[in-house]
N, C-alpha and C positions, 0 to 999 in steps of 0.2 A: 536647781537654777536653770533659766532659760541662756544659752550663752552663744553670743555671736562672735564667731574670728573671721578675722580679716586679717590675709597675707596673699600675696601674689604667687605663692606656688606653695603646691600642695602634691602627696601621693599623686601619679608614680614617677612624681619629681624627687630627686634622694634628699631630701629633710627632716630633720626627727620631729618637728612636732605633728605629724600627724598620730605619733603615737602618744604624744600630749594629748589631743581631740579624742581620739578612741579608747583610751582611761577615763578620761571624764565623763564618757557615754556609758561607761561600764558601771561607774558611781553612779546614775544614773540621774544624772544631769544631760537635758537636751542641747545639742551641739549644731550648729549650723553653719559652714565655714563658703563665705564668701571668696572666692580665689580665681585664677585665671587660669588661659589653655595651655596646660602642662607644656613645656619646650623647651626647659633647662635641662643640662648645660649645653647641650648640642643645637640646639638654637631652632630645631625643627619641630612641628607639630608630632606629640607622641601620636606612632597608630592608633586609631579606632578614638581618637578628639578630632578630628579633621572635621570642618566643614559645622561645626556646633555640634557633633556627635556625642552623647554622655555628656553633654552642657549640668542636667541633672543628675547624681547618683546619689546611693547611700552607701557608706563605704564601713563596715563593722558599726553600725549604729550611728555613723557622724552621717547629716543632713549634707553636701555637698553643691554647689553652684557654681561652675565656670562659668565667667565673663569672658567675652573676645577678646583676645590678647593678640596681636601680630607678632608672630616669632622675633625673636633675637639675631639669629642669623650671625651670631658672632662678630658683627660689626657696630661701630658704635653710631651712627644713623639710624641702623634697623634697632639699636639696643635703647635709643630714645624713643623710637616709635613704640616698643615694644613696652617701656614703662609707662608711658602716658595713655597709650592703648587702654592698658588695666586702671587705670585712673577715672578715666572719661568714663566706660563699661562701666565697675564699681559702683563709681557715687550714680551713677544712672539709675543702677538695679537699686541700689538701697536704700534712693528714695521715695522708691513704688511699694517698699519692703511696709507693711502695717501691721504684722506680728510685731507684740512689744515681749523684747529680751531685757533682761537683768543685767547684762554689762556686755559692752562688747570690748572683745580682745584682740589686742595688733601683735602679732608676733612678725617683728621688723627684722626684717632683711636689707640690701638694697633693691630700689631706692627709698629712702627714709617717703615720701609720695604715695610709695603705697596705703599709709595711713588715711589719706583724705577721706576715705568712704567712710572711715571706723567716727572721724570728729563729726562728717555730716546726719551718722546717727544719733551719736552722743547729742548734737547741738537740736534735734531734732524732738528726741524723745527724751533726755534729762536723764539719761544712765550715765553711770560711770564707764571710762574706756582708762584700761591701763595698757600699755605698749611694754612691750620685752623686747630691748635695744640689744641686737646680735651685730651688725655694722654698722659705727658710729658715722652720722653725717654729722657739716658736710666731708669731715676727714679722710672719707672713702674716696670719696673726689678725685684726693694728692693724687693717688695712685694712677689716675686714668689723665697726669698734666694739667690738671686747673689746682694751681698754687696759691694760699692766701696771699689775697692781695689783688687777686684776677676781679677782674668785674662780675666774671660767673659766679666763682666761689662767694663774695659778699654775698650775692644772689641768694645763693642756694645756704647761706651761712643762717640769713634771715627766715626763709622757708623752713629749716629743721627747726630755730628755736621756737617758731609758730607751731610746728607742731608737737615739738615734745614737750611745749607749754601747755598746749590742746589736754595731753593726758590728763586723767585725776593722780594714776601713780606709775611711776618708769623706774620700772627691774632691768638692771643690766648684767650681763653675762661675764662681765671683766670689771677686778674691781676699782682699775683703771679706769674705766668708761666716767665712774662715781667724779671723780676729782676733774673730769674733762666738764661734765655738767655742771658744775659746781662754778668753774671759771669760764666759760664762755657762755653759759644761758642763764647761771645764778638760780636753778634747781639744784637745790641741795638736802629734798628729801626721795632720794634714788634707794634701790633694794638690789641688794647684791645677789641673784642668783643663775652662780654658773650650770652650764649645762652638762648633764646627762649623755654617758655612752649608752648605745642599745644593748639589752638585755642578752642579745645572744653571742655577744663579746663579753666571753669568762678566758680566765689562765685555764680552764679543762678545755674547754674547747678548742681553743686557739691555740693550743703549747705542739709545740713542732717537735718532732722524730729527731733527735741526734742524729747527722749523717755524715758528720766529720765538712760541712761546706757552712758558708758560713753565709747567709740569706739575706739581704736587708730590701727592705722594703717601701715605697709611698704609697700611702690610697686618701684617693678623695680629687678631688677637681682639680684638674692641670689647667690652668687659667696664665695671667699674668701677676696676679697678688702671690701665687703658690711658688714660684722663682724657681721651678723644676731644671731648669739653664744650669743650676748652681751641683746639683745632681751631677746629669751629666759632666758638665768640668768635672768633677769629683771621679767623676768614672773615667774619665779618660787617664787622669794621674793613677788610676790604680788597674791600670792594664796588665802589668803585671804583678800583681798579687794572685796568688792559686787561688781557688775555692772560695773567689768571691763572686756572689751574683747581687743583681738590684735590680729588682721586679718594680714594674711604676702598675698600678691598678687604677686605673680611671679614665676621665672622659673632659675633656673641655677645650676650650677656644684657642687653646696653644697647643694641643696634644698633637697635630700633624709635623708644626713646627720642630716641636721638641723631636720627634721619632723623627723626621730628618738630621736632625742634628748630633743622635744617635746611630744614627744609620750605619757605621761601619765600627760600632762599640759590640763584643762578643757577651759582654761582662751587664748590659742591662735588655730585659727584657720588658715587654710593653704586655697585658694582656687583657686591654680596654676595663668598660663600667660591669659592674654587676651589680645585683642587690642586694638590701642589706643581708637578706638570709643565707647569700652563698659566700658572706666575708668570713664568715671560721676559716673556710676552708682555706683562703687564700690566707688569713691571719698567722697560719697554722704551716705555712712555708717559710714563714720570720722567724729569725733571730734577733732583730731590731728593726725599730721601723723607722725610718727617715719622715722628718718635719722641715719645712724648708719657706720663709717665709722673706720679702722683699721688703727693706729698713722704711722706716717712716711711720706714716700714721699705724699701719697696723702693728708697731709695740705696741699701742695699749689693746690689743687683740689678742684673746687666748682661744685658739680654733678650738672647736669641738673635737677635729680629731686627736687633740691632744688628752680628754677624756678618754677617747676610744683606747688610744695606745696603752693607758695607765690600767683601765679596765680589763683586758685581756693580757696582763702581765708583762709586755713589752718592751726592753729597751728604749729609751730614743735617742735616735741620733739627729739633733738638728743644726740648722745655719739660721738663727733667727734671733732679736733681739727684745727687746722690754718683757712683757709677761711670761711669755714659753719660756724662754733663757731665767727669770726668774725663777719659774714652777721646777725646770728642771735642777735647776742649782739647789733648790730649797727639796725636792723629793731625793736628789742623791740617785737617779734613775737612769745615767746617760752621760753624753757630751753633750756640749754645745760651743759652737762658737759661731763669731760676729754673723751677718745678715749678707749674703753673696760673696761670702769667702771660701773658696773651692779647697782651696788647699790647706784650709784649716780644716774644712770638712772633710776631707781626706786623712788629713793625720786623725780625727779622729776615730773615723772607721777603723783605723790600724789598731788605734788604743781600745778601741771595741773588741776587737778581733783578740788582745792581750791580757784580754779581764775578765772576771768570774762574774759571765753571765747572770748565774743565777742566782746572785747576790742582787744585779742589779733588777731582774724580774719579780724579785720577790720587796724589794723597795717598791717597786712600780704597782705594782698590787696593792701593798697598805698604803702607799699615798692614797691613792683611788678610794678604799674603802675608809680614810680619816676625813679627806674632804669632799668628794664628790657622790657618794654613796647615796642613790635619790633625789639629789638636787634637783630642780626644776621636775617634778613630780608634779604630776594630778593634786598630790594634796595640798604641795604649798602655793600650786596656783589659784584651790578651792578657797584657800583661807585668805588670799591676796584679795580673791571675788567677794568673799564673804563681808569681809573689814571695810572693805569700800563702799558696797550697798547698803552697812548701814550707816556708813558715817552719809553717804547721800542722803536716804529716807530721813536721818536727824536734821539735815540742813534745810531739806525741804518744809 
């Protein structure tokens, strides 16, 4: 298959699907991923993309094409500029594009906008385009202050169900997403498939050195959706407990804030982004790993890095409510309590601290391997490609 994606960020933005694109290049289906100039989450142009630099590559067999994007810059002016940037660019390039592909693919992120290029080819050449819905519009919104009911949110209420009516089929990652399309767009033939840890997150890898201290962990984006605030509160109530530490690993739009707000905590360490390939190591300083996510629309969100966690054997300890709080309740893997409650998250660390580990590690493993185990694979997005082209070529 000829297969076009389109998403706004792409390698060496930390994403997993470009290891979705580079398996299907290995099946040896050609890949060609439409996308923008790398600058998440730091909101600066990566070195060596400045100025259209590598606009073109090939990256393990995927076709690659950055559009001009304008940085994000971690403000929300520059972060409108910055989505509509890749919007304008996009549908610009791809409709100069006269290679005809077999389907083209959205793997959505925010903002749900970034699709436009993928309908303008679909509407252009008569393929199928399926979208893989990872944050729901417009409920992402809530989060950043436009509340249903806002003039905006109607706005942008109407724009999503344009576009995810646009799809021929929409895979969501939460199987909550299912029942939100169901009742506000009245799509209700959606495909449930959650995502995939990376392959180099195993319990061997990742299994930490008994040291008698006892480790916990965040990794992944410190933004405002991530509610890392709730962390810290949590660390300051546990000041004096011995032999606890809480390493944050990552990189984002709150991450200065946050480390000021830690700033005179002994008990949490910061030791910014890395890539995926040096996460063992850091994986492999846990005991647990902290999930911590802000009440609202994203209950019906089940982060990826809660695959991650399960896949490398992991406790979790989170503050988070609808799905995570769900998975954890039903895997038997952790605590959880309510969504920015510091001092529930506190006792539970304590109750972490008073339990047979590796009870809970080895739950956290066979969850992983009962229900996530290849999920969102090369193969079921091959067969998703497949089913759709030809129920096309029958209708044509």
């Amino acid at each position: 298959m000829k297969i076009l994606v389109v998403c706004q960020y792409y390698s060496p933005e930390p994403f997993r699907h470009p290891d979705i694109c580079e398996e299907l290049a290995r099946r040896g289906h050609e890949v060609f991923v439409v996308t923008g100039t790398p600058n998440y989450p730091m909101g600066k142009t990566y070195p060596g993309y400045e100025k259209g630099k590598r606009q073109d590559e090939i990256i393990n067999g995927v076709k690659i094409h950055r559009c001009y994007t304008i940085p994000r810059k971690n403000n929300a002016f520059f972060r409108i500029l910055n989505y509509y940037s890749y919007v304008f660019s996009s549908k610009r390039y791809i409709s100069r594009i006269k290679e005809k592909f077999d389907v083209v693919y959205v793997h959505q992120l925010s903002p749900v906008i970034m699709a436009e290029a993928a309908i303008k080819y679909k509407t252009k050449h008569n393929v199928p385009m399926i979208l893989y819905c990872l944050d729901l519009w417009p409920e992402s919104m809530v989060m950043g202050g436009i509340k249903p009911g806002n003039p905006v949110y109607k706005i942008l209420h109407r724009v999503s169900e344009k576009i995810y009516k646009s799809a021929d089929k929409v895979l969501v990652s939460s199987e909550s997403f299912s029942e939100y399309f169901a009742r506000e767009f009245n799509i209700t033939d959606t495909c449930y498939l959650p995502q995939y840890a990376e392959e180099v997150l195993t319990p061997d890898n990742c299994a930490k050195t008994p040291d008698g201290k006892t480790d916990l962990m965040f990794a992944g984006n410190v933004g405002t959706a991530q509610d890392v605030d709730t962390i810290i509160n949590a660390a300051r109530l546990l000041l004096n407990v011995k032999n606890l530490q809480i390493h944050i690993v990552g990189d984002g739009s709150e991450l200065n804030r946050i480390k000021d707000m830690a700033a005179d905590l002994p008990n949490v360490i910061f030791h910014g982004r890395h890539p995926i390939d040096e996460m063992p190591r850091y994986y492999s300083m846990a005991d647990a790993m902290l999930v911590t996510l802000k009440s609202g629309p994203l209950n019906l969100t089940l982060p990826g890095k809660v695959q991650s966690c399960l896949a490398a054997g992991k406790p979790i300890i989170a503050a988070a409510d609808g799905e995570t709080a769900n998975l954890i309740a039903s895997a038997k893997c952790g605590f959880c309590s309510p969504a920015g409650n510091a001092d529930l998250l506190a006792e539970n660390i304590k109750r972490f601290m008073a339990s047979d580990h590796e009870e809970l590690k080895k739950r956290a493993k066979d969850y992983y391997c009962e229900h996530f185990r290849g999920s969102t694979s090369a193969a079921e997005l091959e067969k998703v490609f497949e089913e759709q082209i030809s129920f096309k070529t029958v209708k044509r």
